[in-house]
VOBA-1610 file (N, C-alpha, C; in pm, whole numbers, padded with zeros to 5 digits, always signed):
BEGIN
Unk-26642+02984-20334Unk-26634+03034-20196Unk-26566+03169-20196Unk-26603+03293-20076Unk-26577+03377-20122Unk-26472+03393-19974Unk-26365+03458-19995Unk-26279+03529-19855Unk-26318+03558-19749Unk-26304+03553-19573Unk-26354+03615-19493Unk-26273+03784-19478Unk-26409+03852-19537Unk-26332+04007-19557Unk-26310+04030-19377Unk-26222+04116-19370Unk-26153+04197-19247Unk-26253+04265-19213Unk-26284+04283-19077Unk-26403+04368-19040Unk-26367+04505-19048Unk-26429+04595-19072Unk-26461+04737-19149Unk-26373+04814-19000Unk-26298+04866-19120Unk-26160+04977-18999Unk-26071+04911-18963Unk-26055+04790-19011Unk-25919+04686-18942Unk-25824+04680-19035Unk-25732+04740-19082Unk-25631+04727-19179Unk-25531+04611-19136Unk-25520+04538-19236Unk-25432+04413-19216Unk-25281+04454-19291Unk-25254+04386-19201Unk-25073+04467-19247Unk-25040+04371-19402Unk-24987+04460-19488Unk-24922+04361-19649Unk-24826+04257-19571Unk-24832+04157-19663Unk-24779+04039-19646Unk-24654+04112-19683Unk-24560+04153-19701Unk-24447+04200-19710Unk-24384+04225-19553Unk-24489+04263-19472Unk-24453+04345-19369Unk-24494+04179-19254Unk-24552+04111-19280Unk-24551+03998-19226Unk-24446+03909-19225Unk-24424+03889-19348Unk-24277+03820-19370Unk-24117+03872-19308Unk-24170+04016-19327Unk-24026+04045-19264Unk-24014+04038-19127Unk-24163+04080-19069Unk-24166+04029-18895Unk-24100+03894-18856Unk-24154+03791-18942Unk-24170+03643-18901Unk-24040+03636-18986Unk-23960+03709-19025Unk-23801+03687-19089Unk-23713+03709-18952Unk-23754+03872-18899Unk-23692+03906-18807Unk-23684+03831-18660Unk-23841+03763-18588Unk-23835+03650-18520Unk-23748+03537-18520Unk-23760+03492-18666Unk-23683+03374-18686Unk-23507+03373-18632Unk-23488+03509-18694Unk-23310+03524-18671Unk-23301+03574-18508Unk-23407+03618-18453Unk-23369+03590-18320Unk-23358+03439-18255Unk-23472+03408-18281Unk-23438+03233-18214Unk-23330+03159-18250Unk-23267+03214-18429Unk-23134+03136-18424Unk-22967+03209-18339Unk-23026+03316-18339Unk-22893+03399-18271Unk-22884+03334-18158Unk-23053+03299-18040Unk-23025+03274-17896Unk-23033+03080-17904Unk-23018+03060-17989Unk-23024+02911-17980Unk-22889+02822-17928Unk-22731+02895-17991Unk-22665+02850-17885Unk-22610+02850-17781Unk-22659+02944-17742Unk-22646+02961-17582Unk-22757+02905-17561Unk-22894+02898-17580Unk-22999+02790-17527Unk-22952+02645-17567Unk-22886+02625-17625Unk-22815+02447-17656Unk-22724+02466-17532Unk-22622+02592-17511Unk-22544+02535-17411Unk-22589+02536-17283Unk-22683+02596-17231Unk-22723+02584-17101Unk-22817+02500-17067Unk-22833+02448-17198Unk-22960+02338-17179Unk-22870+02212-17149Unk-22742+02201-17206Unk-22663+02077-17223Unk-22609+02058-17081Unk-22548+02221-17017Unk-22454+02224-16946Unk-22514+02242-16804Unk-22636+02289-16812Unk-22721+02362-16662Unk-22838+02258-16666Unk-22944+02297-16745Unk-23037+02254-16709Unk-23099+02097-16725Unk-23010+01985-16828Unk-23030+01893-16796Unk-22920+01839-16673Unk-22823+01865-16607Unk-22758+01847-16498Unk-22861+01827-16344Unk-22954+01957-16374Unk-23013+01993-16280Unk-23145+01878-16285Unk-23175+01887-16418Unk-23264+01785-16420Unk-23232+01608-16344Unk-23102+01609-16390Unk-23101+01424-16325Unk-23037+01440-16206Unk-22999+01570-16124Unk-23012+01573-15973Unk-23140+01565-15916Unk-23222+01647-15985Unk-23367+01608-15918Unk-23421+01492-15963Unk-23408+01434-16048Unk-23456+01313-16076Unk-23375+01177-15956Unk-23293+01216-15954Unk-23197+01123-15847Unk-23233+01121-15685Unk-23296+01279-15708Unk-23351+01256-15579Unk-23447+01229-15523Unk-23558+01210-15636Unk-23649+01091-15604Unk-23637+00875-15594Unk-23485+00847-15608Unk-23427+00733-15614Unk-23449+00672-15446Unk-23438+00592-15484Unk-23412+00481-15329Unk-23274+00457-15306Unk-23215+00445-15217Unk-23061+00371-15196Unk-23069+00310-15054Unk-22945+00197-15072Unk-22932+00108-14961Unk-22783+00173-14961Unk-22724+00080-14833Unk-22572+00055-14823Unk-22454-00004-14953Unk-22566-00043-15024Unk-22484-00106-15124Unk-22536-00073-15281Unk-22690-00016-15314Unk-22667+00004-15438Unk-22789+00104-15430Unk-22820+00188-15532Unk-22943+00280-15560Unk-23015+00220-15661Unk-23154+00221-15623Unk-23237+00224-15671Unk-23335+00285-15792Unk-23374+00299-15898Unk-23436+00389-15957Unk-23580+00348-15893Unk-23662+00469-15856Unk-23780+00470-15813Unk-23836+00616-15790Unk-23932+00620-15716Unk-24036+00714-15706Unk-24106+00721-15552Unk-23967+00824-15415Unk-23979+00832-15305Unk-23969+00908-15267Unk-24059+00960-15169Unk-23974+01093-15137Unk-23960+01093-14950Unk-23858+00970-14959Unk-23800+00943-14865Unk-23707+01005-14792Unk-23643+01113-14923Unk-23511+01166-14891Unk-23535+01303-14847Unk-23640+01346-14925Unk-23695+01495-14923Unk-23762+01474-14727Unk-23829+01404-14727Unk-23880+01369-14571Unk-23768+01353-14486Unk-23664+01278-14484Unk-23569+01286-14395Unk-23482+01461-14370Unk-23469+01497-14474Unk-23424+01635-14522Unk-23480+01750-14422Unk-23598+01713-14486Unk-23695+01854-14442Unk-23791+01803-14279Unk-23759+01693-14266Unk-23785+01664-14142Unk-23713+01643-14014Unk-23571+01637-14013Unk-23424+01627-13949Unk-23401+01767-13886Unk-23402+01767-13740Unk-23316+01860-13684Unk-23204+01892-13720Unk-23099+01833-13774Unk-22967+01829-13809Unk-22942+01928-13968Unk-23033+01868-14022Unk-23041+01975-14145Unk-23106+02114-14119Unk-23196+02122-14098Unk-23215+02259-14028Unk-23085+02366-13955Unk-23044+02303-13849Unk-22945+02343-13778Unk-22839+02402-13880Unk-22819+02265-13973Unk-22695+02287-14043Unk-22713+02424-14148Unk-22841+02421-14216Unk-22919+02494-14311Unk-22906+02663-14239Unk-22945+02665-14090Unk-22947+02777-14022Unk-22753+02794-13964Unk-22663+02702-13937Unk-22535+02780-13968Unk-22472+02818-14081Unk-22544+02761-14165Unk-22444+02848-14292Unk-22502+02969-14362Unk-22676+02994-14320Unk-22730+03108-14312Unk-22642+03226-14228Unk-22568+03180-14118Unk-22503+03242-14051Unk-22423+03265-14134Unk-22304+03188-14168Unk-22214+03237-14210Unk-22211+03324-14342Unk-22343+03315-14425Unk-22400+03397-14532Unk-22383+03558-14506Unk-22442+03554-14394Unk-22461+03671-14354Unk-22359+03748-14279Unk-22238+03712-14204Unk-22173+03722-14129Unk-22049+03781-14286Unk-22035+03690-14354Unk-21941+03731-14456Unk-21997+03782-14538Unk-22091+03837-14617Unk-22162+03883-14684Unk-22176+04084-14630Unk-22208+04068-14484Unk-22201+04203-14447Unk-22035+04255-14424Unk-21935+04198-14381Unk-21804+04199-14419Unk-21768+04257-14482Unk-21765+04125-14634Unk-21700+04180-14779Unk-21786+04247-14831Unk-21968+04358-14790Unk-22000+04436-14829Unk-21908+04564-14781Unk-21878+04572-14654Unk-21799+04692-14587Unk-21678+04701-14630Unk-21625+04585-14675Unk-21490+04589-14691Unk-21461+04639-14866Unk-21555+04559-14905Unk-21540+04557-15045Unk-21620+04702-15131Unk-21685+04790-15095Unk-21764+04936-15080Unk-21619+05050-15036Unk-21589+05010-14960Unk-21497+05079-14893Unk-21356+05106-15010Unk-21319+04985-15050Unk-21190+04960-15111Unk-21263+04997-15267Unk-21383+04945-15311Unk-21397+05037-15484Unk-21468+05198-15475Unk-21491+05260-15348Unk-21485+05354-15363Unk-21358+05440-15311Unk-21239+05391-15302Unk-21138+05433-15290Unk-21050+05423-15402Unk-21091+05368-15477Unk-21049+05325-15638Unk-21080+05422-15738Unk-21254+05448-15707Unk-21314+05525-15820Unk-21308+05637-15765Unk-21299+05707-15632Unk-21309+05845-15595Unk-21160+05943-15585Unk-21074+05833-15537Unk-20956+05860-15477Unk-20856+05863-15508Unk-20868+05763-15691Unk-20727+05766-15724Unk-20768+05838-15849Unk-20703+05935-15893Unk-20774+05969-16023Unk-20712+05961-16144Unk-20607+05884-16167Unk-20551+05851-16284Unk-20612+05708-16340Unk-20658+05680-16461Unk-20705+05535-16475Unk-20630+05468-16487Unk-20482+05487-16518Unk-20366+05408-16505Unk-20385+05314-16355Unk-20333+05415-16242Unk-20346+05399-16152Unk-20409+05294-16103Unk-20588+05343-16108Unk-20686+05256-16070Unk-20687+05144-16137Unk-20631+05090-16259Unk-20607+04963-16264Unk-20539+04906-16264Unk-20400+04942-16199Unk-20262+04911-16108Unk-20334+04842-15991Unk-20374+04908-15929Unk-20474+04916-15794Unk-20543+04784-15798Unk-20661+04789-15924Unk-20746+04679-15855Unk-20669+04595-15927Unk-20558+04555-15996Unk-20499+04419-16044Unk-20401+04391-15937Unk-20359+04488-15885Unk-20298+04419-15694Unk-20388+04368-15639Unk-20528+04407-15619Unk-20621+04301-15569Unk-20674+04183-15615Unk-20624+04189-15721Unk-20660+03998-15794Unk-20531+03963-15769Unk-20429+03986-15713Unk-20302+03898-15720Unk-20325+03782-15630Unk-20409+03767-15536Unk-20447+03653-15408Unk-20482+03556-15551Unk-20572+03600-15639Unk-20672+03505-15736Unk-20544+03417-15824Unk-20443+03459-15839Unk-20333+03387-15891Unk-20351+03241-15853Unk-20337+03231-15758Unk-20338+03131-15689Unk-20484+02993-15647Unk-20487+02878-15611Unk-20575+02819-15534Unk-20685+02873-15444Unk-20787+02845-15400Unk-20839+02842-15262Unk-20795+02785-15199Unk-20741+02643-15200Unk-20615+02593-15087Unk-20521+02659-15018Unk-20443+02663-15126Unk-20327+02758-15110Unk-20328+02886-15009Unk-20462+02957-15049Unk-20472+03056-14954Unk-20561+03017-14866Unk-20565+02934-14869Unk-20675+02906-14689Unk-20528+02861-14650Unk-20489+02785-14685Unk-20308+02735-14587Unk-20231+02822-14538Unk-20286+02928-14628Unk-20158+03018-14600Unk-20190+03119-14464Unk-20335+03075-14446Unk-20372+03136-14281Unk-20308+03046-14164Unk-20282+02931-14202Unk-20224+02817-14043Unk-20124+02892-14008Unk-20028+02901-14057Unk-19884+02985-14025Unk-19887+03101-13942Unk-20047+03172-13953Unk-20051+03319-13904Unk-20122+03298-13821Unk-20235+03187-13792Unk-20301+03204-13724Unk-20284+03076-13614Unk-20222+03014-13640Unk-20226+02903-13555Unk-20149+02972-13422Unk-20172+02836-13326Unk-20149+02865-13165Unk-20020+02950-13161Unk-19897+02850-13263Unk-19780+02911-13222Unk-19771+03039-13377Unk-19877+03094-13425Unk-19810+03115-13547Unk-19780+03253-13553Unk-19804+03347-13657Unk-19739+03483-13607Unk-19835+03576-13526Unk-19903+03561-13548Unk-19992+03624-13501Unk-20053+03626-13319Unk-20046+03521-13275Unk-20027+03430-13117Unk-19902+03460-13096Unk-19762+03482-13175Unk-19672+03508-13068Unk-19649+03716-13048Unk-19667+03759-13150Unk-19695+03901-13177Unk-19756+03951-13093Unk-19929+03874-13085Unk-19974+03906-12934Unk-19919+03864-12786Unk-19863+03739-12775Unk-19800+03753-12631Unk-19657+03788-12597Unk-19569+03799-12718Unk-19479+03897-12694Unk-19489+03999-12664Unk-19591+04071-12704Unk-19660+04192-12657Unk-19696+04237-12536Unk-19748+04128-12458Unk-19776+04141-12384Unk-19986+04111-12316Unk-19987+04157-12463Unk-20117+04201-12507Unk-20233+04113-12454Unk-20167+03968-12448Unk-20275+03870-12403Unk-20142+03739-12326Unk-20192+03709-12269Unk-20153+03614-12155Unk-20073+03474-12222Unk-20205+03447-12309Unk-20191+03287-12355Unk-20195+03281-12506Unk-20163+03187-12582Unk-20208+03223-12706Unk-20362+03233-12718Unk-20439+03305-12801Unk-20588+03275-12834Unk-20606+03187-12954Unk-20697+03073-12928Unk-20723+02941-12951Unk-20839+02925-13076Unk-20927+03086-13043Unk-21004+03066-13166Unk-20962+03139-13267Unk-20859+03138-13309Unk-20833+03241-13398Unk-20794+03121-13564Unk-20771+02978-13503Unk-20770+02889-13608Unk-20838+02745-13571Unk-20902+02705-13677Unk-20992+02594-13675Unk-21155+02638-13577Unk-21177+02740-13622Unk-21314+02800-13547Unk-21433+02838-13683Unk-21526+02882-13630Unk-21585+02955-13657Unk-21545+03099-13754Unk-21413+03184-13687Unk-21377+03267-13687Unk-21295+03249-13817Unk-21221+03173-13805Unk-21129+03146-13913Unk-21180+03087-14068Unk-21338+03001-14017Unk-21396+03045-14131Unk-21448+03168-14234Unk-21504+03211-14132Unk-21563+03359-14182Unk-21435+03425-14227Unk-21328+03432-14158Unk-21198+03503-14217Unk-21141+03526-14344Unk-21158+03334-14420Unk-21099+03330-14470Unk-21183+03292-14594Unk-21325+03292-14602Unk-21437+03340-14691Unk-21438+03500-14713Unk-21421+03564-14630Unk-21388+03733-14623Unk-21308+03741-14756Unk-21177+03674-14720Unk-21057+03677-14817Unk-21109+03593-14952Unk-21148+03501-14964Unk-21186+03443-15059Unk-21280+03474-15145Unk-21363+03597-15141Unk-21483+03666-15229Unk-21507+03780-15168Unk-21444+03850-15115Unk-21423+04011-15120Unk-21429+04036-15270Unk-21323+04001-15312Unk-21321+04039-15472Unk-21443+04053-15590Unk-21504+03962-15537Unk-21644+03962-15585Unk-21744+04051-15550Unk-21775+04105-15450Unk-21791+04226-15451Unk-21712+04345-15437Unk-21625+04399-15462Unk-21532+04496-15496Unk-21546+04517-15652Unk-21542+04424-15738Unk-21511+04443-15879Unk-21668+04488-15886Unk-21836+04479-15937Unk-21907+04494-15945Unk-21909+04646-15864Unk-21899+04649-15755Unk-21924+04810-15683Unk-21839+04892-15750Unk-21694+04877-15782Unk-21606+04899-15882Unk-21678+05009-16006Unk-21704+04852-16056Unk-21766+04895-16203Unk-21868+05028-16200Unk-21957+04999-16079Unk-22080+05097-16077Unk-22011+05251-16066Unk-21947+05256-15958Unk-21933+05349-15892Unk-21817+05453-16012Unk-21728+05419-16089Unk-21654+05465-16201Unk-21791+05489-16321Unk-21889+05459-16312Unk-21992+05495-16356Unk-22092+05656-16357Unk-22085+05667-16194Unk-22182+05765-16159Unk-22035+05898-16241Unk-22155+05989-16266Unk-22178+06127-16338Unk-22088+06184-16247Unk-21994+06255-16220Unk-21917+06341-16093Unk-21931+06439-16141Unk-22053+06528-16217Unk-22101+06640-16168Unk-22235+06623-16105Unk-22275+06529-16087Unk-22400+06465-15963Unk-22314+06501-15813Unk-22198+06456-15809Unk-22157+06474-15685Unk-22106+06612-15683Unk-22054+06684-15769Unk-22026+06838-15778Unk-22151+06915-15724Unk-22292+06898-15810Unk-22372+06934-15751Unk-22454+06980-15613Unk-22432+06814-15552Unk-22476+06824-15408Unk-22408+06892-15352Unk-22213+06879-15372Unk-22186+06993-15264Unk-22168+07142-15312Unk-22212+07194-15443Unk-22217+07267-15446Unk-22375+07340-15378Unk-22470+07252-15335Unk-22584+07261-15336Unk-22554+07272-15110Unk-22453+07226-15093Unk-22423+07272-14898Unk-22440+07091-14878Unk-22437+07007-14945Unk-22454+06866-14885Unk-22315+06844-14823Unk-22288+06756-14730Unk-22196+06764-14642Unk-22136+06591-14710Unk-22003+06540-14702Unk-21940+06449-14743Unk-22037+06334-14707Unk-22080+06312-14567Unk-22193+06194-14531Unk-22296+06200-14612Unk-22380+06311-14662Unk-22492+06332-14690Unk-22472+06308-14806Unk-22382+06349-14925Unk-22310+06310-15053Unk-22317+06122-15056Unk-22242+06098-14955Unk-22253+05928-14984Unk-22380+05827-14993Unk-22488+05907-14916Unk-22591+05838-14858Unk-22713+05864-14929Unk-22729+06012-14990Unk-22817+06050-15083Unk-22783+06027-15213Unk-22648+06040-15282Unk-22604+06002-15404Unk-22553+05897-15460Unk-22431+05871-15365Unk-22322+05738-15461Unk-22380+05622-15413Unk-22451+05628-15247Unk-22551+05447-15255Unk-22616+05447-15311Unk-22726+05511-15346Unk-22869+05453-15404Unk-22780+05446-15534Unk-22751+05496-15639Unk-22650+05510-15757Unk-22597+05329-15747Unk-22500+05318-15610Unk-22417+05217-15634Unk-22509+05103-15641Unk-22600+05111-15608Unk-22683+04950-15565Unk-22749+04889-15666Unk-22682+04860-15768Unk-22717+04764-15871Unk-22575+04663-15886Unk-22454+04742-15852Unk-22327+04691-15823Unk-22356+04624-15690Unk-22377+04669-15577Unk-22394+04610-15438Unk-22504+04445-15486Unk-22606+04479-15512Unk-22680+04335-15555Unk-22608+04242-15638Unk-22557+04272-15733Unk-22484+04212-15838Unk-22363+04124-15735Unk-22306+04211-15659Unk-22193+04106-15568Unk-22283+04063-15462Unk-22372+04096-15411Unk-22452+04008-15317Unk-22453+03902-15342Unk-22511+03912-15497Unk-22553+03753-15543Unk-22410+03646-15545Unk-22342+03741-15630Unk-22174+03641-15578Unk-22145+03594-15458Unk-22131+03686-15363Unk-22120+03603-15239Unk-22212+03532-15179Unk-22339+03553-15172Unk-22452+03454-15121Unk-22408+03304-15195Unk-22392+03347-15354Unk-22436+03178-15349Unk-22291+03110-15384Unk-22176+03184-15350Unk-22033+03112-15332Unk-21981+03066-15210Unk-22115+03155-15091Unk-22054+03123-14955Unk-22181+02995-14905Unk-22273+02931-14982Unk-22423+02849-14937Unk-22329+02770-15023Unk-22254+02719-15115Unk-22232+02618-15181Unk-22071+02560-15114Unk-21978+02663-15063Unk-21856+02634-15012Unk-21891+02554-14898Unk-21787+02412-14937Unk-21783+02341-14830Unk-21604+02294-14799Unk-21530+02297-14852Unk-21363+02330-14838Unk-21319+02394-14776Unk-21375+02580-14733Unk-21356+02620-14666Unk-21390+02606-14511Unk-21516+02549-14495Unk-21569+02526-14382Unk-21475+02396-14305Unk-21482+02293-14384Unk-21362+02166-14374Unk-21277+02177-14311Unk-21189+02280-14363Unk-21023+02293-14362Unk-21004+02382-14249Unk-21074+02492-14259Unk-21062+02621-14158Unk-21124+02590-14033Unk-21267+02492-14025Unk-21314+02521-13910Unk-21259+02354-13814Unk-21169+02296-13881Unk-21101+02142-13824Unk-21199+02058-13780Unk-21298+02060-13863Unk-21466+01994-13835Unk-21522+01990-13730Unk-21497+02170-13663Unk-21585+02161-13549Unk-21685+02234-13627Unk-21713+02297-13762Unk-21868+02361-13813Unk-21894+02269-13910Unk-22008+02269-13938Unk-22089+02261-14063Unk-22144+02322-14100Unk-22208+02295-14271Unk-22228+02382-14350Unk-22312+02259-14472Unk-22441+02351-14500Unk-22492+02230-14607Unk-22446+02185-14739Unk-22316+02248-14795Unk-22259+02196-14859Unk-22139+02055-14846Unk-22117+02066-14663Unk-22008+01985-14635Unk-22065+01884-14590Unk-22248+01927-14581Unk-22314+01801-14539Unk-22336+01734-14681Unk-22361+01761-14774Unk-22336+01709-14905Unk-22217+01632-14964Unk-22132+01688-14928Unk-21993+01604-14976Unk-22011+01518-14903Unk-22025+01493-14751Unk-22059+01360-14687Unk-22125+01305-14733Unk-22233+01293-14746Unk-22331+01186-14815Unk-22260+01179-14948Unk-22238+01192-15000Unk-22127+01203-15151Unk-22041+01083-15098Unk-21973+01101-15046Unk-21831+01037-14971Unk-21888+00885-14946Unk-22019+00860-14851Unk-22059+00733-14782Unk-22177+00684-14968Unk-22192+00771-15086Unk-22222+00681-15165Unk-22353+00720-15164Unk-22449+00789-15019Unk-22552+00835-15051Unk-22609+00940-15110Unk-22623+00927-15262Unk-22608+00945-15374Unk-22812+01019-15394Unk-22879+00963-15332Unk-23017+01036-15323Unk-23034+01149-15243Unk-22987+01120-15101Unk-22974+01178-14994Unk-22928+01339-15014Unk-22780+01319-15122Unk-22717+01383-15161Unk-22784+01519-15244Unk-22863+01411-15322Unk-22970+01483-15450Unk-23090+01597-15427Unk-23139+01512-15260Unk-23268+01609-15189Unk-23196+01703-15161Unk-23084+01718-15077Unk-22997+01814-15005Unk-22990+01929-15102Unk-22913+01889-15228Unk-22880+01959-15339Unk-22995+02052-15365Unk-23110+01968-15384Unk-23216+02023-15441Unk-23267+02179-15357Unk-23277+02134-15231Unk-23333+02220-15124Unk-23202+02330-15105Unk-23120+02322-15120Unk-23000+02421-15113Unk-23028+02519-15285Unk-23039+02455-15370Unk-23039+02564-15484Unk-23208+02612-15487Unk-23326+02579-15436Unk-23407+02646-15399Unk-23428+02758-15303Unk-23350+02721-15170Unk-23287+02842-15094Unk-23215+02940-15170Unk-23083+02948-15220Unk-23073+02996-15298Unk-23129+03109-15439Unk-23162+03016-15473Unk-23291+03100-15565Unk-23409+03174-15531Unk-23422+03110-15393Unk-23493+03247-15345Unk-23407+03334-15290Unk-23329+03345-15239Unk-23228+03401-15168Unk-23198+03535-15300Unk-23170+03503-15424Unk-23148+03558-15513Unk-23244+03661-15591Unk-23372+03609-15619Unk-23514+03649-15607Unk-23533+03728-15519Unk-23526+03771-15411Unk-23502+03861-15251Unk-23415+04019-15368Unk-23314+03918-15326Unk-23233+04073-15370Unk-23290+04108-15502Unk-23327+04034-15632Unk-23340+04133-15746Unk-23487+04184-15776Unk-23562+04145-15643Unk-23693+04207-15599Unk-23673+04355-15565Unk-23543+04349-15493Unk-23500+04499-15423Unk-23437+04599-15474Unk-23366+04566-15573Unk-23255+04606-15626Unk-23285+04601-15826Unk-23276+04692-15896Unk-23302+04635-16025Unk-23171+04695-16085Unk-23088+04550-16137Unk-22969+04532-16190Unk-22989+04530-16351Unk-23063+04516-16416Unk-23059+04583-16547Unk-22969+04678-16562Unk-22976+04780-16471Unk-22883+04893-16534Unk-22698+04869-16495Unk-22677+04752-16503Unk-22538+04701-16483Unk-22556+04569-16603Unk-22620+04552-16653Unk-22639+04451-16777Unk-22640+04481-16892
//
């Protein structure tokens, strides 16, 4: 039997040069293999027997293994989840545009304003000093200030300023968003941070040497520039403020909900499927939610 010759003009690469390809392949798959063992161990079979759970049956007294999608129908068919699904969309957005203003504001006052690097990381390690601490701790540490009698209610009517104490200022709405503000600001600050100690400052020499005016400098140069940092903390706060349910708890004295605190409930009463659909449909939101921004935004160049 004779060889199938190579068709005429097709040079086949020496087996030398094959081997070292299929050498060089190989040591990639072993380099990424343990981090693919650990996220396989630690993420993705986790995720797997939540969704598997949430095809289960449960009573008052025990769960079922089965094949229903009883839970997904109650879920996605319930006014109550919706509602709940659409206030914490709220509060997504409500703190999210916040600790974007707040947190933009404070790392470009870092990277523009202070110009010693000493300095600037004096600076932003005063702003992790809150992180010392709990999320408890510092959600508590708002009752004192904000409550009816606390400093803040008597400051204002010693003042004069207001009549009565004001009532929503703890266990509201308000005091949620407040104290999510405080609780992942940081998360976007450090990322805009990073970017913005990045950009070229003879890019910004340029423009105004070029007659661009300080507004026109921020809006033509250091945003479009910053927004791989801006997405990067988006994603932090989107999916730290869709999964927080402690804060909503504690701060809003269970007059809000939030689909994470509707989760710990069913958690709590044992409904353990219920729990699973919820889960499921919250990290699909999510993931699109996430998908959105890195549709818009391409963060490679912060990776």
């Amino acid at each position: 039997m004779t060889a199938i010759e190579a068709p005429a003009g097709v040079l086949e690469p020496p087996a030398p040069t094959l081997r070292r390809r299929a050498s060089r392949r190989l040591s990639s798959y072993l380099q990424a293999a343990p981090l693919a063992l650990i996220l396989g161990a630690f993420l993705l079979l986790p995720i797997a027997a939540i969704v598997i759970v949430s095809f289960w049956d449960y009573d008052s007294v025990q769960i079922y293994p089965d094949f229903v999608t009883l839970n997904y129908a109650e879920t996605l068919g319930s006014w109550v989840t919706w509602r709940t699904f659409f206030n914490t969309l709220k509060f997504v957005v409500l703190v999210w545009a916040i600790s974007l203003f707040v947190g933009f504001w404070v790392a470009y006052f870092l990277a523009f304003h202070v110009r010693t690097v000493k300095m600037q990381t004096a600076l932003f390690l005063l702003c992790t000093i809150p992180f010392l601490t709990s999320n408890i701790i510092r959600m508590i540490s708002w009752v004192p200030f904000l409550g009816r009698n606390g400093l803040l209610n008597s400051a204002l009517v010693d003042l004069g300023i207001v009549p009565a104490p004001l009532e929503f200022l703890l266990f509201s709405e308000f005091a949620v968003v407040l104290a999510m503000v405080h609780l992942y600001a940081l998360f976007m600050v450090t990322p805009i941070f990073n970017t913005l100690v990045r950009i070229d400052r003879s890019l910004v020499e340029a423009a105004r040497d070029a007659g661009a005016s300080a507004t026109q400098i921020l809006t033509n140069v250091i945003l479009p520039l910053a927004k791989p940092g801006i997405a990067i903390g988006s994603i932090f706060v989107v999916t730290l403020v869709m999964g927080d349910f402690i804060t909503v708890r504690f701060m809003s004295g269970g007059q809000s909900a939030s689909v994470g605190l509707m989760i710990a409930n069913q958690i709590s009463l044992l409904q353990y499927p219920a729990a699973a659909a919820n889960a499921v449909v919250l990290l699909a939101v999510v993931l699109m939610m996430v998908a959105a921004i890195l549709r818009i935004v391409d963060i490679r160049k912060e990776l």
